[in-house]
C-alpha positions in Angstrom: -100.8 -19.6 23.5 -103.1 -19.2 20.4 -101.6 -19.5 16.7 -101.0 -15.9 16.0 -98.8 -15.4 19.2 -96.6 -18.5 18.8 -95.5 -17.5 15.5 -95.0 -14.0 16.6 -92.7 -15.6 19.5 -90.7 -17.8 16.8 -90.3 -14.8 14.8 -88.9 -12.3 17.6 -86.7 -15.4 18.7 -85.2 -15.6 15.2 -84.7 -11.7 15.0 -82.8 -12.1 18.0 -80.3 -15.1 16.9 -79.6 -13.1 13.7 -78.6 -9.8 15.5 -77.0 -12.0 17.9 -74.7 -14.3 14.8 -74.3 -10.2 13.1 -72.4 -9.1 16.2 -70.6 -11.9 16.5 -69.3 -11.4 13.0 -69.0 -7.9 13.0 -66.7 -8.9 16.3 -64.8 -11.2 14.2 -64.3 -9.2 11.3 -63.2 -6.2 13.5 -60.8 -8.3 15.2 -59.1 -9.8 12.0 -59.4 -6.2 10.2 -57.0 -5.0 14.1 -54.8 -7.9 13.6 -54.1 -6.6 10.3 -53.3 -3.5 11.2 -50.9 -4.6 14.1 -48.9 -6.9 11.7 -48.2 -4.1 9.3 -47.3 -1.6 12.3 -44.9 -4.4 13.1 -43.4 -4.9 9.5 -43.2 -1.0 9.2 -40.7 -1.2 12.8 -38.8 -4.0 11.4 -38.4 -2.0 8.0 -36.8 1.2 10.0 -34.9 -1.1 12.4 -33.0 -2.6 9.0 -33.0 0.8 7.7 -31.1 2.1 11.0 -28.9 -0.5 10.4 -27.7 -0.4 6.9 -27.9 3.4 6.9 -26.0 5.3 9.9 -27.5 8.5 10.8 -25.6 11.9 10.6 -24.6 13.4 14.4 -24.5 17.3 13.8 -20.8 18.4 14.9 -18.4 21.3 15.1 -15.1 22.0 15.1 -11.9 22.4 13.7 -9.6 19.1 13.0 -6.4 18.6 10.9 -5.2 16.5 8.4 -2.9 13.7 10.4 -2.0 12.0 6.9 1.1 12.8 4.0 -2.4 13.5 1.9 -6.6 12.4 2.6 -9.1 12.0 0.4 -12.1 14.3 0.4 -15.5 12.3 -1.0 -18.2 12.6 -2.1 -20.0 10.3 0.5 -18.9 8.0 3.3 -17.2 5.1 1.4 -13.3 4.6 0.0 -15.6 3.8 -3.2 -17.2 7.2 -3.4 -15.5 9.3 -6.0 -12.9 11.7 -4.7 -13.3 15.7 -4.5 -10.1 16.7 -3.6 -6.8 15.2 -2.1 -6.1 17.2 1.7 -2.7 17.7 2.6 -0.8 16.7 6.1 -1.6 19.7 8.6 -4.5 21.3 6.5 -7.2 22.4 8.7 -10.8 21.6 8.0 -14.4 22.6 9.5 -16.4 19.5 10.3 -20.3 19.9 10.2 -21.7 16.0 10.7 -20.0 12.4 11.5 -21.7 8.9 11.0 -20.3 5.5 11.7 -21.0 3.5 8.6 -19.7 -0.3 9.0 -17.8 0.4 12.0 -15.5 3.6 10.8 -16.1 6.6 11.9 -16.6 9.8 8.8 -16.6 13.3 9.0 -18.5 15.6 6.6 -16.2 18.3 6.5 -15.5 21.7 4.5 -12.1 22.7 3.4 -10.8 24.7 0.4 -13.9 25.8 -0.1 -15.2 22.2 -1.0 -17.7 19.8 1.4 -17.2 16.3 1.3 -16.7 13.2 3.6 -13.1 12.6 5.7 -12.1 9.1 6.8 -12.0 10.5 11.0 -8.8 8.2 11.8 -7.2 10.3 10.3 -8.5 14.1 11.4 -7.2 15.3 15.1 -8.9 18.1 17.2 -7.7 21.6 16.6 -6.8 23.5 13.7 -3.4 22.5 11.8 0.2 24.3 13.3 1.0 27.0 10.8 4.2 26.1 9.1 7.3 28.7 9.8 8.9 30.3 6.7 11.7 27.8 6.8 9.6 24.8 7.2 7.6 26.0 3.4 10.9 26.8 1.9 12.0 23.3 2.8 8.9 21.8 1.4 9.5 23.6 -1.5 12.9 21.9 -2.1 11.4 18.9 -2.8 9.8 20.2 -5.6 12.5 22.4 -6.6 14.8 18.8 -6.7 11.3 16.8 -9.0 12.3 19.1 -11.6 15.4 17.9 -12.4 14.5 14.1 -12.6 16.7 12.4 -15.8 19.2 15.6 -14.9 22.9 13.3 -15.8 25.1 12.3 -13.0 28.3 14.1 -13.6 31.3 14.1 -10.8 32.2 17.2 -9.9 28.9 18.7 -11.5 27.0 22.0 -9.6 24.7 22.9 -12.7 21.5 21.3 -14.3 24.0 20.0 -17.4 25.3 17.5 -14.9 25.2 16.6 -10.8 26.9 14.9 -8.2 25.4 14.3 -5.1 26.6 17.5 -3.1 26.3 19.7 -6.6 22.9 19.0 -6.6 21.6 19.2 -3.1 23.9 22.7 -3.0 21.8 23.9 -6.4 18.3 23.0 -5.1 19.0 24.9 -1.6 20.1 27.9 -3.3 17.1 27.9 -5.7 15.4 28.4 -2.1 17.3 30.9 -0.6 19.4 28.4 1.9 23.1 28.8 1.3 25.3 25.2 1.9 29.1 24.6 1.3 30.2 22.4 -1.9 30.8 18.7 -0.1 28.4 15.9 1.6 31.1 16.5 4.6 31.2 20.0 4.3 26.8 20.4 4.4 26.8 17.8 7.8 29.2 19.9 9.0 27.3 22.7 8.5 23.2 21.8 9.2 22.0 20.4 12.8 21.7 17.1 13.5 17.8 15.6 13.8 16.0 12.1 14.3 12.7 13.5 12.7 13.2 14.5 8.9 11.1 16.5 7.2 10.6 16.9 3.4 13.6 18.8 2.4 16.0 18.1 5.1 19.3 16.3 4.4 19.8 12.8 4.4 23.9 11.6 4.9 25.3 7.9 3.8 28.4 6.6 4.4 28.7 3.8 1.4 31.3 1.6 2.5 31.7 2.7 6.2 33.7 5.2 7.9 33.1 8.8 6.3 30.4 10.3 4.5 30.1 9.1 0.5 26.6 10.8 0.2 24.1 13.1 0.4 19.8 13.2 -1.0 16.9 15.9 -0.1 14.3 13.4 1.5 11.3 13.3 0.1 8.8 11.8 2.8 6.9 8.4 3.4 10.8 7.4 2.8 11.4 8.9 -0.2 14.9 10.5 -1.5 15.4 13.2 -4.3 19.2 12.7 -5.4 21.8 12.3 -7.8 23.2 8.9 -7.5 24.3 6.5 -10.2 23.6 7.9 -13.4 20.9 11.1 -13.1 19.1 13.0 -10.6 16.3 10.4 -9.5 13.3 9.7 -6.9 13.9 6.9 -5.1 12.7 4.5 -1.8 15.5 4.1 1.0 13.8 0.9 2.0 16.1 -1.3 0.3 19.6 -0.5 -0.5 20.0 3.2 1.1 18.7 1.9 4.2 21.8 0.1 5.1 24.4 2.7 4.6 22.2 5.8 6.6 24.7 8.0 8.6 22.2 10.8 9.6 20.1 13.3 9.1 20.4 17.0 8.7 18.5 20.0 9.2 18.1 23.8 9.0 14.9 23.9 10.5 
């Protein structure tokens, strides 16, 4: 091989190695520039994963439930922190759209008086609320009609806002509601039916000291009594000393 041909050979060899060491790198630079897109794919799954997580997703619902509790909070998202829209009474209905599980409690998003907000579910059942009967509102109302008497003065013997006794003023609130009941405790369990589920506005009978019956309050709920007792027309618990002298309780449902 002459001169001119061996360093044409070395030269064509050395063309060679370089394209050779180019696709090597270009290899190399392709596979670091995959890897890099693989591990941000990966972060990006690992994002949505904590996302899924912290962040419960809305099921689309329908339906009518009712309110289970004396009164439920309507908010503005799904969390007892969230600021509160509206206060739901027991046996309301409302129309839920969406529920989500946030923290391990189920929500509703619901409307009802006109208003959309979030509804803690353990307290919503399935179907649209009972309607109430005329005598079930007027006896709701009593409790009301009894509130506005609070400081009213005990007075023995007393049937008029100037002054109640216990029977006076039970007999006073009734009539304010269109229920007619005679003038004594004894007389009024006489005269209403006996029942082991009060309502608000039914009758609650005591017999202080044993034997007969010394008393008589509107109950109020959640254990609550509206009454004239010691020395004015008051709102008081039974949970500590009325719940020892119960007799019964009354009813003109």
């Amino acid at each position: 091989m002459n001169k001119k041909s061996l360093l044409t050979a070395i030269a064509a060899s050395t063309l060679a190695l370089t394209i050779s060491f180019g696709h090597v790198k270009a290899a190399e630079n392709d596979e670091t520039a995959s890897t890099k897109v693989e591990n941000v794919k990966t972060t990006n799954e690992v994002e949505k994963d904590i996302t899924k997580v912290s962040n419960s997703t809305a099921i689309k619902i329908s339906g009518k439930y009712h309110v289970t509790a004396s009164s439920l909070t309507l908010r503005t998202s799904s969390s007892t922190s969230s600021k509160a829209l509206a206060y739901i009474g027991k046996n309301k209905t409302v129309t839920a759209k969406y529920k989500k599980v946030v923290n391990g409690k189920t929500w509703f998003k619901v409307t009802v008086q006109g208003k959309t907000g979030w509804m803690s579910a353990a307290y919503l059942k399935k179907g649209a609320g009972v309607k109430k009967t005329s005598s079930e509102v007027g006896l709701s109302n009593i409790v009301s009609t009894g509130k506005k008497y609070l400081g009213t003065p005990y007075v023995y013997g007393g049937t008029t806002p100037s002054g109640f006794d216990c029977s006076g003023f039970t007999r006073y609130v009734y009539a304010k509601n269109g229920i007619s009941l005679p003038r004594t405790s004894r007389a009024q369990r006489a005269a209403v039916k006996y029942t082991n589920n009060p309502q608000p506005g039914d009758l609650v009978f005591f017999n202080v000291g044993g034997g007969a019956i010394t008393h008589v309050a509107i109950y109020a709920g959640n254990g609550m009594l509206v009454h004239a007792a010691g020395t004015h027309v008051q709102y008081q618990t039974m949970s500590t000393y009325w719940k020892y002298y119960v007799h019964s309780y009354g009813t003109v449902r």
